[in-house]
N, CA and C atoms as an extended XYZ file, in Angstrom:
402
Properties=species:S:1:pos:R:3:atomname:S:1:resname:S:1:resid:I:1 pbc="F F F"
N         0.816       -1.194        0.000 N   UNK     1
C         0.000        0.000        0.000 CA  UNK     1
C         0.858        1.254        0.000 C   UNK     1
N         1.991        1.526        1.166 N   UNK     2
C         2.711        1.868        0.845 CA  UNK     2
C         3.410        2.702       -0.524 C   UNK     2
N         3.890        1.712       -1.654 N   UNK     3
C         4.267        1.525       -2.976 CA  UNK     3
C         3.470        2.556       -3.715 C   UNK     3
N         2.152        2.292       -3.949 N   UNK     4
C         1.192        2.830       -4.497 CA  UNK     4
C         1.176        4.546       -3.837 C   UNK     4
N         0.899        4.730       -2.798 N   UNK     5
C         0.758        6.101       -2.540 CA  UNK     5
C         1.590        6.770       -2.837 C   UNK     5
N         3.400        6.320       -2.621 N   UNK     6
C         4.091        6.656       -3.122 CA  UNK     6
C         4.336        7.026       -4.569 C   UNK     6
N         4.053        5.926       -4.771 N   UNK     7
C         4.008        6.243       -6.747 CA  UNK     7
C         3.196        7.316       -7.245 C   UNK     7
N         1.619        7.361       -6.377 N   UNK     8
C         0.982        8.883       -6.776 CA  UNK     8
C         1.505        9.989       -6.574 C   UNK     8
N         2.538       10.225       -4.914 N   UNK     9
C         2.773       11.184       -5.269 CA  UNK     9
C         4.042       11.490       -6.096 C   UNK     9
N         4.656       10.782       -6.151 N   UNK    10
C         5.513       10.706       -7.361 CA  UNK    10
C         5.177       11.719       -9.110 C   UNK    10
N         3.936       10.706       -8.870 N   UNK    11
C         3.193       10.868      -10.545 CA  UNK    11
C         3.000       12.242      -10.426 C   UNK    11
N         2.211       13.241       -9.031 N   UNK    12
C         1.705       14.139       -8.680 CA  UNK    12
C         2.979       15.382       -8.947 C   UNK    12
N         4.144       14.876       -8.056 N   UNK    13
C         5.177       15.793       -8.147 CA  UNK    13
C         5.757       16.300       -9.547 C   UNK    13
N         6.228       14.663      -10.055 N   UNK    14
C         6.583       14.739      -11.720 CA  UNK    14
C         5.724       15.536      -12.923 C   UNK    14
N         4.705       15.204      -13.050 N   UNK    15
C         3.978       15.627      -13.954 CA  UNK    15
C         3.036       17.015      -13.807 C   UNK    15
N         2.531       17.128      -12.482 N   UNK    16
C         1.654       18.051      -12.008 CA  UNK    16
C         2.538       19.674      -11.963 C   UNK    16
N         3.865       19.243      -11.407 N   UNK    17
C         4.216       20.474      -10.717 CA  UNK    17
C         4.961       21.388      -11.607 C   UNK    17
N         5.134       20.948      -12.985 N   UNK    18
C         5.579       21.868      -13.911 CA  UNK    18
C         4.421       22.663      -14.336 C   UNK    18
N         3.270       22.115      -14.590 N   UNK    19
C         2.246       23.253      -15.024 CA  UNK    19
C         1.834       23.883      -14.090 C   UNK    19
N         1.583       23.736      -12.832 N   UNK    20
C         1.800       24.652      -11.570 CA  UNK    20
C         2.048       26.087      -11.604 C   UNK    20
N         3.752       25.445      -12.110 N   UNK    21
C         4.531       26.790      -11.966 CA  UNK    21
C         4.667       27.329      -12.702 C   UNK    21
N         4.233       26.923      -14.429 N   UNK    22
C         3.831       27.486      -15.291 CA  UNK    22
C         2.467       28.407      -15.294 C   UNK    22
N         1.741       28.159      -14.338 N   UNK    23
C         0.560       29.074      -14.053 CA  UNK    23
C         0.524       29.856      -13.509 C   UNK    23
N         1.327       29.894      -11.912 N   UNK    24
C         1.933       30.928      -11.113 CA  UNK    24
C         2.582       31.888      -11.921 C   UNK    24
N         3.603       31.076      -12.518 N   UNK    25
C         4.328       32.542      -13.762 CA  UNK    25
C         3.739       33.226      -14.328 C   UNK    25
N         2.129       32.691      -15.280 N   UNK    26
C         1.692       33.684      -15.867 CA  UNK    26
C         0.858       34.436      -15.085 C   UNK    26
N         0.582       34.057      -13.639 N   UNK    27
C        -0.480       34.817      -13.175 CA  UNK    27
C         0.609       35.858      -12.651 C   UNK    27
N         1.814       36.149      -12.542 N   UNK    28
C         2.816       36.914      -11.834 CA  UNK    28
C         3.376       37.711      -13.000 C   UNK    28
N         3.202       37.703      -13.816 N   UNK    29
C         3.545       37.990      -15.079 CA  UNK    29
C         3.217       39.220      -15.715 C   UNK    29
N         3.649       40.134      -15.850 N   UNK    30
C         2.861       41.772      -16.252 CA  UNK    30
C         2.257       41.417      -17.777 C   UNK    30
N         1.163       41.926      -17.793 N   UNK    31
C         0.515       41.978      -19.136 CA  UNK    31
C         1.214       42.640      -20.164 C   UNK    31
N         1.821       41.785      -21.157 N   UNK    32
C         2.821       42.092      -22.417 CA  UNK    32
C         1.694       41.953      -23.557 C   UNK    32
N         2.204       40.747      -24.419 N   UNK    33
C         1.481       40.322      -25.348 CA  UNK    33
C         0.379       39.722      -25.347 C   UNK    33
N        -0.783       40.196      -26.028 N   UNK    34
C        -2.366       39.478      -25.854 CA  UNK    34
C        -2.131       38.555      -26.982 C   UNK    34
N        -2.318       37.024      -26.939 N   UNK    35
C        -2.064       36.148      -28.337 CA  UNK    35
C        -3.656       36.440      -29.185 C   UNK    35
N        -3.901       36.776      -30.367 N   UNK    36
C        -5.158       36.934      -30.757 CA  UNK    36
C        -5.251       35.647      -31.657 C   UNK    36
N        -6.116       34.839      -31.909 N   UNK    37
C        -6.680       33.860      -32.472 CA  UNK    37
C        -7.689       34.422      -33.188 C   UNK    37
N        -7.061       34.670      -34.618 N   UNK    38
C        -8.299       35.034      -35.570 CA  UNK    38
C        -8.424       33.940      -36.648 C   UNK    38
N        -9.879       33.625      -36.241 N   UNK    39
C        -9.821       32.512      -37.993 CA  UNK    39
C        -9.802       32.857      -39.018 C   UNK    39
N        -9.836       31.826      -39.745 N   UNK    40
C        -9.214       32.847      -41.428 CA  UNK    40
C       -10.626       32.215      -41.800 C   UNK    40
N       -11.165       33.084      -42.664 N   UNK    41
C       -11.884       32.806      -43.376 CA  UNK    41
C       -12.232       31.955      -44.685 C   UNK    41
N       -13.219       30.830      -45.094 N   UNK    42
C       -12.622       30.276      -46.169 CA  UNK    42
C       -12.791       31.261      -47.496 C   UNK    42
N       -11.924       30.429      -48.495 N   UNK    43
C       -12.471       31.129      -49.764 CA  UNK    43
C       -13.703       30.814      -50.206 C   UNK    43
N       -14.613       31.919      -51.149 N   UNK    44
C       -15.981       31.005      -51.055 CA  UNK    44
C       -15.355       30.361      -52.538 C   UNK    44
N       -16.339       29.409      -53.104 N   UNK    45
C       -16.001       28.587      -53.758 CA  UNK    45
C       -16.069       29.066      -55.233 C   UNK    45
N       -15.149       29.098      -56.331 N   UNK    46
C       -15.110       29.896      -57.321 CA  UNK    46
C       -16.208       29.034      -58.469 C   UNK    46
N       -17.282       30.270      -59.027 N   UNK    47
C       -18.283       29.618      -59.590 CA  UNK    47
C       -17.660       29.384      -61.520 C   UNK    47
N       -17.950       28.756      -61.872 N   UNK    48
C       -17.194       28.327      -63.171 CA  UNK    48
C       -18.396       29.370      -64.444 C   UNK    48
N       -17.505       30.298      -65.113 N   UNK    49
C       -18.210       30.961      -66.173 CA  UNK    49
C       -19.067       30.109      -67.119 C   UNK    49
N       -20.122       30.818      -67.184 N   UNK    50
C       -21.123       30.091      -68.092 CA  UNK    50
C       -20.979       30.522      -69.734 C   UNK    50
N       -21.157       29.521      -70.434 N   UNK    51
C       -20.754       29.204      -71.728 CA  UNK    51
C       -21.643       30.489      -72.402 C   UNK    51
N       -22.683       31.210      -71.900 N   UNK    52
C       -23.069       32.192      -72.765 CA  UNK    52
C       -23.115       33.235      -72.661 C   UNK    52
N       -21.728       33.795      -71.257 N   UNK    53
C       -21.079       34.888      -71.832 CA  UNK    53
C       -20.257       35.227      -73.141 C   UNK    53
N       -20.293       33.877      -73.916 N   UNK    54
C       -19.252       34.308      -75.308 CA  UNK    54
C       -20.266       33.980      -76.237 C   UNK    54
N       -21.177       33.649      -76.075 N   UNK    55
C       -21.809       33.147      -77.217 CA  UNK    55
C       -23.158       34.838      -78.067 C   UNK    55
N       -23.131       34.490      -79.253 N   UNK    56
C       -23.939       35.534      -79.771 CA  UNK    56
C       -25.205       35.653      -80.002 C   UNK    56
N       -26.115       34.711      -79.302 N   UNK    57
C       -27.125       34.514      -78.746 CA  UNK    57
C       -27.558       35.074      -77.595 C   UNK    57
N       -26.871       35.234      -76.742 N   UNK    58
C       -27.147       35.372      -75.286 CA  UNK    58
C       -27.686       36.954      -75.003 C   UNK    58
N       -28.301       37.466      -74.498 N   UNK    59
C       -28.540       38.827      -74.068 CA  UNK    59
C       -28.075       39.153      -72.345 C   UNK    59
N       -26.831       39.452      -71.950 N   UNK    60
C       -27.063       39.253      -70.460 CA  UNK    60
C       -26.965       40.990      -69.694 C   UNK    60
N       -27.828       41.019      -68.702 N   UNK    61
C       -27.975       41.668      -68.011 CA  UNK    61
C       -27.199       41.847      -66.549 C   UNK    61
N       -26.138       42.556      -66.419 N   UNK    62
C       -25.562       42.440      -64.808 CA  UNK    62
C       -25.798       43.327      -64.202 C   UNK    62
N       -25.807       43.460      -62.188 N   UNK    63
C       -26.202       44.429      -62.053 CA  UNK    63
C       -24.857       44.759      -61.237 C   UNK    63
N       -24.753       45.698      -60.158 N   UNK    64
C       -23.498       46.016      -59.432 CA  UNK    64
C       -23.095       44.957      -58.314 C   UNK    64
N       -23.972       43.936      -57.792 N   UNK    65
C       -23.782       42.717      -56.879 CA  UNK    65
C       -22.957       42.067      -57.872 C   UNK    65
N       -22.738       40.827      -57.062 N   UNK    66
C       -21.618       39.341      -57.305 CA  UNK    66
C       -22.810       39.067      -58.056 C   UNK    66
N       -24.134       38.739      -57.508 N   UNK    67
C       -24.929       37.161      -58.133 CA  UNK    67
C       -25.916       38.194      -58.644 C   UNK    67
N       -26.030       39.407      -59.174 N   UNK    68
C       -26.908       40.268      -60.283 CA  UNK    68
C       -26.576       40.205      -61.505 C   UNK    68
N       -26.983       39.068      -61.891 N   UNK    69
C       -27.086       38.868      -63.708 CA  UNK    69
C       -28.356       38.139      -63.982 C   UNK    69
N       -28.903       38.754      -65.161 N   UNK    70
C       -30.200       37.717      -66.239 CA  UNK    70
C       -29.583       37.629      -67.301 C   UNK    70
N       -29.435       36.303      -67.537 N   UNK    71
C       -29.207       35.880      -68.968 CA  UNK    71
C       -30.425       35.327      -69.999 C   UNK    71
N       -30.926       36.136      -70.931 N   UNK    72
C       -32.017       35.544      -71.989 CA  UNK    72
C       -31.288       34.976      -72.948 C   UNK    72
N       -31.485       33.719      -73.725 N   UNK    73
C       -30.884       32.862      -74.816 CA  UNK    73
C       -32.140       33.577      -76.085 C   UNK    73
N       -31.308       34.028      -76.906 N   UNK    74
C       -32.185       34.644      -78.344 CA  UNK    74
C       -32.092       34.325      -79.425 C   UNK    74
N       -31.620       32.351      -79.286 N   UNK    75
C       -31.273       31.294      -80.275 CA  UNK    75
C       -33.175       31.804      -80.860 C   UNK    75
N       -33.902       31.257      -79.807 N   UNK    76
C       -35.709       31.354      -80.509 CA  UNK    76
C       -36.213       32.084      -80.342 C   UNK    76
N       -37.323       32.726      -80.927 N   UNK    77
C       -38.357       33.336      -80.052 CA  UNK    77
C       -39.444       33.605      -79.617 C   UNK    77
N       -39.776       33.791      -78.373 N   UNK    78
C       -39.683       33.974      -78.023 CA  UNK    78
C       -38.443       33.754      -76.828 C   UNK    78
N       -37.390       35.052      -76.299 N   UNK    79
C       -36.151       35.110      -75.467 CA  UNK    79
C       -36.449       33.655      -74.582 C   UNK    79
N       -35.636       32.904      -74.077 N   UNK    80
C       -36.364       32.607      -73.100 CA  UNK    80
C       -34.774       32.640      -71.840 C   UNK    80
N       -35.359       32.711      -70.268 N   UNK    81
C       -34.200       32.904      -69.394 CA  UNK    81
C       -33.601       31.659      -69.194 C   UNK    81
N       -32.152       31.841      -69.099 N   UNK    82
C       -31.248       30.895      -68.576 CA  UNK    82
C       -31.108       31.213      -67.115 C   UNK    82
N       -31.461       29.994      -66.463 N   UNK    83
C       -31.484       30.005      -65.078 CA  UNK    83
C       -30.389       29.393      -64.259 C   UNK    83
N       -29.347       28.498      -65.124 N   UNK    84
C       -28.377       28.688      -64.687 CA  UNK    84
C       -26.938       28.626      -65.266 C   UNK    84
N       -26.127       28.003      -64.684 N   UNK    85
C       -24.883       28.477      -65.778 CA  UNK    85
C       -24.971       26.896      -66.747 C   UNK    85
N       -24.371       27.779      -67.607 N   UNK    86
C       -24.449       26.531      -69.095 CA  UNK    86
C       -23.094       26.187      -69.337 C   UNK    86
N       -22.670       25.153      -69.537 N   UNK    87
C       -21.863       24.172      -69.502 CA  UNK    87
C       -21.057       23.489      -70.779 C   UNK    87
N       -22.460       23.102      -71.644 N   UNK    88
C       -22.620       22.990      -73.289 CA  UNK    88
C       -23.799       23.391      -73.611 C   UNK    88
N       -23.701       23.955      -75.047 N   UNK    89
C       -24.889       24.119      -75.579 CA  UNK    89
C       -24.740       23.736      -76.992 C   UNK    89
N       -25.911       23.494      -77.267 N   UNK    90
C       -26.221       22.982      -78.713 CA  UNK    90
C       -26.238       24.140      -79.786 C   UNK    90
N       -26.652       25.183      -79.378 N   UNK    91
C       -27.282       26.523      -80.240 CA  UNK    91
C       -25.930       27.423      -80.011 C   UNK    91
N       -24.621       27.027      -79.375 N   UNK    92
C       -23.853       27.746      -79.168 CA  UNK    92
C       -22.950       28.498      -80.643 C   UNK    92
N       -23.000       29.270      -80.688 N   UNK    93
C       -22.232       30.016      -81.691 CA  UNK    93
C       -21.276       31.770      -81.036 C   UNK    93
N       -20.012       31.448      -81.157 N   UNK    94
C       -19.254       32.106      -80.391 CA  UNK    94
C       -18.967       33.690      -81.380 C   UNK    94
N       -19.250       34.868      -80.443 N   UNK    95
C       -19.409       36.157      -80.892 CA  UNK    95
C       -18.308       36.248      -81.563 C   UNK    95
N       -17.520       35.836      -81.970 N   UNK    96
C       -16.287       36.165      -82.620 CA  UNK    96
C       -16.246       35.553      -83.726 C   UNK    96
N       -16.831       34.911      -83.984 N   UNK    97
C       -17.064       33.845      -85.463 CA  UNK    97
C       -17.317       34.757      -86.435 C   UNK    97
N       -16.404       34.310      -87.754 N   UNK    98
C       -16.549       35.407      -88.764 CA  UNK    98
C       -18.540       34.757      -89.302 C   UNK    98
N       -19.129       35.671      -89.857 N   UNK    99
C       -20.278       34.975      -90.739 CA  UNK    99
C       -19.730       35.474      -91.933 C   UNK    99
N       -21.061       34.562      -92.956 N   UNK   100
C       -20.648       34.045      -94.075 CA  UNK   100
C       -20.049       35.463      -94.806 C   UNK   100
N       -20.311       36.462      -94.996 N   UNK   101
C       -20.416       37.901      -95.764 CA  UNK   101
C       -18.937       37.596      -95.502 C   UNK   101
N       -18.321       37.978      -94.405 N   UNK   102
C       -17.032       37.827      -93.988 CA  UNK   102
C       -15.944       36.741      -94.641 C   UNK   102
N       -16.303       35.965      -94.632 N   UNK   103
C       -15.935       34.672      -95.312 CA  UNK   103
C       -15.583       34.881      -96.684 C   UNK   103
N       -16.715       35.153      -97.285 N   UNK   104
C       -16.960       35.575      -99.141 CA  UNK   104
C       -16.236       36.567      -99.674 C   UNK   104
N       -16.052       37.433      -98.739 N   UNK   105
C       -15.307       39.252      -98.868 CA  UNK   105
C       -14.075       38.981      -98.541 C   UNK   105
N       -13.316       38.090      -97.968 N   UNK   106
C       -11.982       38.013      -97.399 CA  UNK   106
C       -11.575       37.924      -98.589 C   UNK   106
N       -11.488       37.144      -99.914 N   UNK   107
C       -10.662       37.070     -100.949 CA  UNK   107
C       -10.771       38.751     -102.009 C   UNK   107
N       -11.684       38.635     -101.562 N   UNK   108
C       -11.736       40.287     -102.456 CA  UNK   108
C       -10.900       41.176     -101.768 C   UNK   108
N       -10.613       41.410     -100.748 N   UNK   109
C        -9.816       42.211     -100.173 CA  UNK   109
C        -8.358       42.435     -100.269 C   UNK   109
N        -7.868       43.569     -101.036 N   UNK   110
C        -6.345       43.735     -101.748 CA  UNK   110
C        -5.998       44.437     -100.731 C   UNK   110
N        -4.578       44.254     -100.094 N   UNK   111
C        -3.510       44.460      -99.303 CA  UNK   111
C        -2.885       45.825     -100.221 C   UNK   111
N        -2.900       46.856      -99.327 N   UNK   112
C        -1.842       48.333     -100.334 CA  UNK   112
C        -0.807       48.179      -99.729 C   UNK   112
N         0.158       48.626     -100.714 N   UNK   113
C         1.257       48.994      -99.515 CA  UNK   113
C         1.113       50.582      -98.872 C   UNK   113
N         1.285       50.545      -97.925 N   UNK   114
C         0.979       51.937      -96.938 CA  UNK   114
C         2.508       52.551      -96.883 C   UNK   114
N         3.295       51.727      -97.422 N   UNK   115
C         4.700       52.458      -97.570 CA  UNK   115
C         5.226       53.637      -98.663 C   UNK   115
N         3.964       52.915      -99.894 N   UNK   116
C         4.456       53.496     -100.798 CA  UNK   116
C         3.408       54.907     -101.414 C   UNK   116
N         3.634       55.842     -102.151 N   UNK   117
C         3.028       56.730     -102.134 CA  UNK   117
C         1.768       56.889     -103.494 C   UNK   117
N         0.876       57.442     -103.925 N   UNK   118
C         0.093       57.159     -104.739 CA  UNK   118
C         0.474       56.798     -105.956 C   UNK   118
N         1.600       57.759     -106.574 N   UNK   119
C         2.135       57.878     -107.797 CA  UNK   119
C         3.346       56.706     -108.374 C   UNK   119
N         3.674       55.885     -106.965 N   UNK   120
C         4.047       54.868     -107.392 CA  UNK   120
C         3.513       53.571     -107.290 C   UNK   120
N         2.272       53.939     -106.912 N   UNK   121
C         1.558       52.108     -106.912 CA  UNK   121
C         1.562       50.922     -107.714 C   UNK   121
N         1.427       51.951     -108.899 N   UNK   122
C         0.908       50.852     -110.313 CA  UNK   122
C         2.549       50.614     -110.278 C   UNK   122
N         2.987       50.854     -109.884 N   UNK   123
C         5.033       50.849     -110.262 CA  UNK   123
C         4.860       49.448     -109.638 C   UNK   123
N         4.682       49.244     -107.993 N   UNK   124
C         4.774       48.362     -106.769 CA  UNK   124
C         3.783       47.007     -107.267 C   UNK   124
N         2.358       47.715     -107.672 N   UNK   125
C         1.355       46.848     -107.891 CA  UNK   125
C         1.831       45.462     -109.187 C   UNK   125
N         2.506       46.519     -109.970 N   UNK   126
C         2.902       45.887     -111.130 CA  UNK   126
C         4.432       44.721     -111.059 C   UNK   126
N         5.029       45.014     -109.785 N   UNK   127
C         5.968       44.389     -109.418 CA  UNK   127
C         5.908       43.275     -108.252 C   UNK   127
N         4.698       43.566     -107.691 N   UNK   128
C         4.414       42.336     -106.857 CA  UNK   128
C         3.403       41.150     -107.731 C   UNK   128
N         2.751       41.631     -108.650 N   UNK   129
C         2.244       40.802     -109.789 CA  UNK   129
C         1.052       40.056     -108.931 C   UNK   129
N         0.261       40.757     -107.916 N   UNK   130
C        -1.056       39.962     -107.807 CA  UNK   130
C        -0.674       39.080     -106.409 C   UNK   130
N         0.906       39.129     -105.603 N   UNK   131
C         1.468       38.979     -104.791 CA  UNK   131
C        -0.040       39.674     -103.465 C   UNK   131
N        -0.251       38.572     -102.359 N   UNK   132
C        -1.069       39.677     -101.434 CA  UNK   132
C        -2.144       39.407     -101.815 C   UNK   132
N        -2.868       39.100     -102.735 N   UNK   133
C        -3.921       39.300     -102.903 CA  UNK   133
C        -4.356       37.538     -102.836 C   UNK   133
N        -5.662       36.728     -102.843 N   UNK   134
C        -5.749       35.389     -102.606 CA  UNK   134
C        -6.257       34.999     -104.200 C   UNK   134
């Protein structure tokens, strides 16, 4: 029996009496540094652009908020609203796409030289021989 009490206070002395005096210290301790524990905030989660901001169908409306936008699709019509973000679309046709006019007119279109001055064109024109042109 003996053994045992001993051993508690043992356990008591060993282990107990360092945080003790680690507590006494800070209670004796002049107020220095306050530790502040601020959480971080998460990121919110980044929403993936919808396929008919590029497309030349789309009519969209934003307002000065994050989540103030109407998007109408003006593939048919009547407009009708896209309610949420689009991903693929079938009717997609991207605002940057030449159309056909564009297409047809590109070969007609002769390259000048901007180097050279009026009175010598037919000089240049006649020496590049149709060079530039498709």
């Amino acid at each position: 029996m003996f053994i045992v009490v001993a051993a508690v206070i043992y356990c008591a002395i060993r282990f107990g009496l360092p945080h003790i005096r680690a507590r006494i210290a800070q209670r004796n301790a002049e107020p220095g540094v306050i530790e502040l524990r601020i959480p971080i905030a998460p990121r919110p989660p980044v929403r993936p652009e919808t396929l008919c901001s590029y497309c030349a169908y789309a009519h969209i409306v934003r307002g000065y908020g994050m989540g103030e936008e109407m998007i109408a699709c003006g593939y048919m019509f009547p407009a009708r609203e896209v309610l949420f973000r689009v991903h693929e679309c079938t009717d997609y046709r991207p605002k940057r796409e030449r159309n056909r006019v564009e297409i047809a007119t590109e070969r007609a279109v002769c390259i000048l030289p901007l180097d050279e001055t009026a009175t010598d064109f037919h000089a240049v024109a006649a020496e590049r021989d149709g060079e530039g042109e498709s």
